[in-house]
C-alpha positions in Angstrom: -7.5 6.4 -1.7 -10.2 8.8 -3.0 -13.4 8.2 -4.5 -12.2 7.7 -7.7 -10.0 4.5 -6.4 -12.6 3.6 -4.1 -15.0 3.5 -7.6 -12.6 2.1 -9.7 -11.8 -0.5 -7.4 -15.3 -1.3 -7.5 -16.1 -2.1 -10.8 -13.0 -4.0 -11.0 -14.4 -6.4 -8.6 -17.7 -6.1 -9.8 -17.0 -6.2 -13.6 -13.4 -7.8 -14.0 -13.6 -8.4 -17.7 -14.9 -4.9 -18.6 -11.7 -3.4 -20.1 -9.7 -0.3 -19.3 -12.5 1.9 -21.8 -15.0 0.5 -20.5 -13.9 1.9 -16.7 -13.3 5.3 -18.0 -16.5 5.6 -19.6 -18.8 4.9 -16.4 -16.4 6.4 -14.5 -16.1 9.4 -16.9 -12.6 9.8 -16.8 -9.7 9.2 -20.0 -8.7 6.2 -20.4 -5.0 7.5 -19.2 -6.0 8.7 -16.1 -7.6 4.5 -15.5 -4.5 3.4 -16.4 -2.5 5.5 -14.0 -4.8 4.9 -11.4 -4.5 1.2 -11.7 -0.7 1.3 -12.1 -0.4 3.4 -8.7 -2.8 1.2 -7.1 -0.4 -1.2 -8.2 2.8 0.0 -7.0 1.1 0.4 -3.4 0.2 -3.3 -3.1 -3.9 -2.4 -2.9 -4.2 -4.5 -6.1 -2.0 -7.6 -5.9 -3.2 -9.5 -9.1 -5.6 -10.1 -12.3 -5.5 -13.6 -11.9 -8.9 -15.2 -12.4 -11.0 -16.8 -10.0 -11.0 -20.7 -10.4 -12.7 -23.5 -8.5 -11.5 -26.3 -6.9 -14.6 -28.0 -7.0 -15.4 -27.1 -10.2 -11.2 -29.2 -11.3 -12.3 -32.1 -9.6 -10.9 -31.5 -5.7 -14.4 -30.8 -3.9 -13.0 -31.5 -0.3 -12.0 -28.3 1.4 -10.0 -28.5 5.1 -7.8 -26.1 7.7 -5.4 -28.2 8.2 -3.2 -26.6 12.0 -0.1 -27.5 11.8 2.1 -27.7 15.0 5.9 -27.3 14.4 8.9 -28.2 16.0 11.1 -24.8 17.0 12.8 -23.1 14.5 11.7 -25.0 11.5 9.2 -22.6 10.3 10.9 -21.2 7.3 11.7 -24.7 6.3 8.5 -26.7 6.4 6.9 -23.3 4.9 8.9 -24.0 1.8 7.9 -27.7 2.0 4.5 -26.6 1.8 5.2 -25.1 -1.9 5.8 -29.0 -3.4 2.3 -30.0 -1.8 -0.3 -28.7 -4.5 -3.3 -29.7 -2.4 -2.1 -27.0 -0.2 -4.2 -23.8 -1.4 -2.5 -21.4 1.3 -0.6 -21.5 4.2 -0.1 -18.5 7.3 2.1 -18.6 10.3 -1.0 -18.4 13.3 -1.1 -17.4 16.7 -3.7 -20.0 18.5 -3.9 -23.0 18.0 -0.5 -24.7 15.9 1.8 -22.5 14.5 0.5 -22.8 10.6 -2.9 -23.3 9.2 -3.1 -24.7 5.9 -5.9 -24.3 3.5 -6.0 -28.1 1.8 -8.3 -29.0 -1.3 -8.8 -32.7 -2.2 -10.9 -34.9 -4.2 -12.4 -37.1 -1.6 -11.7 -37.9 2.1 -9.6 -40.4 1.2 -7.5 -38.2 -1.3 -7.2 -36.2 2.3 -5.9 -38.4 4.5 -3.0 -39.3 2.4 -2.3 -35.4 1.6 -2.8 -35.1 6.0 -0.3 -37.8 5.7 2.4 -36.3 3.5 2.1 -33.0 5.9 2.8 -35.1 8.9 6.0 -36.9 7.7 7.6 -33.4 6.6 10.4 -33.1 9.0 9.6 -30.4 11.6 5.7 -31.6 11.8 4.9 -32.8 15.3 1.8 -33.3 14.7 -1.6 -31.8 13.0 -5.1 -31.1 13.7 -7.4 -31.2 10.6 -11.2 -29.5 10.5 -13.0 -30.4 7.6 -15.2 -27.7 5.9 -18.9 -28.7 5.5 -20.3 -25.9 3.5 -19.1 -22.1 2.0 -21.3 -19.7 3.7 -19.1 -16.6 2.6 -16.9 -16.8 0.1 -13.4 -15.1 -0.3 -14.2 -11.2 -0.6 -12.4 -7.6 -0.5 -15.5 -5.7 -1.9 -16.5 -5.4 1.2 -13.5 -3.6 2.9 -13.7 -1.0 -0.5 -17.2 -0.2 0.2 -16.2 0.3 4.1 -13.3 2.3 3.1 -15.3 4.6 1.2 -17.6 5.3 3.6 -15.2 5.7 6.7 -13.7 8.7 4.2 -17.1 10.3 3.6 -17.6 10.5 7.2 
């Protein structure tokens, strides 16, 4: 990446709604050279999506947990595509540590939580499952960050 990925990256974080003409003007680049910029940034898996950004407070499921998940050998692949019917589950990574998964679970109250906690427990494969419940973002989900460090570590 050179500075004109590391900028472009930028305002797409920063201004995500701008528009293709918009990041070539403050850039000062053609429009052409954004786009091809964007579609190799593409193609190299920097930029993975345009989705938006959407709350799950803000649809109702306030409740945020990491739910561990410890699995019985060899059933990784399958309870990992039992996870894909629960929609409560927001993510889900194979972990080193404690379990073998941790689960990112969204729910509309503690109740609501328990029975999704439940429905993990009875997949076949789940020995069992520790559960931490978040109290509070204090940072929330960000890449900018890792641009901005990126860019620097290249001036250097």
């Amino acid at each position: 990446m050179d500075d004109l990925d590391t900028s472009l990256l930028r305002l797409l974080l920063e201004e995500p709604r701008a528009g293709m003409r918009e990041y070539a003007r403050v850039l000062g680049v053609a429009r052409g050279t954004v786009q091809a910029r964007l579609a190799r940034l593409e193609q190299s898996g920097v930029i993975a999506g345009y989705a938006p950004q959407l709350s799950a407070p803000g649809m109702g499921y306030p409740v945020l947990a990491f739910v561990h998940l410890h699995l019985a050998q060899g059933r990784l692949d399958e309870i990992t595509a039992a996870l894909h019917a629960v929609p409560e589950v927001l993510e889900a990574h194979s972990i080193a540590g404690e379990g073998d998964l941790v689960c990112r679970v969204a729910a509309r109250e503690n109740a609501h939580l328990e029975d999704v906690i439940q429905q993990l427990i009875k997949l076949p494969g789940v020995v069992r499952t520790k559960t931490e419940v978040v109290l509070s973002e204090r940072v929330a989900p960000r890449t900018l960050p890792l641009v901005l460090q990126a860019d620097d570590r290249r001036r250097r």
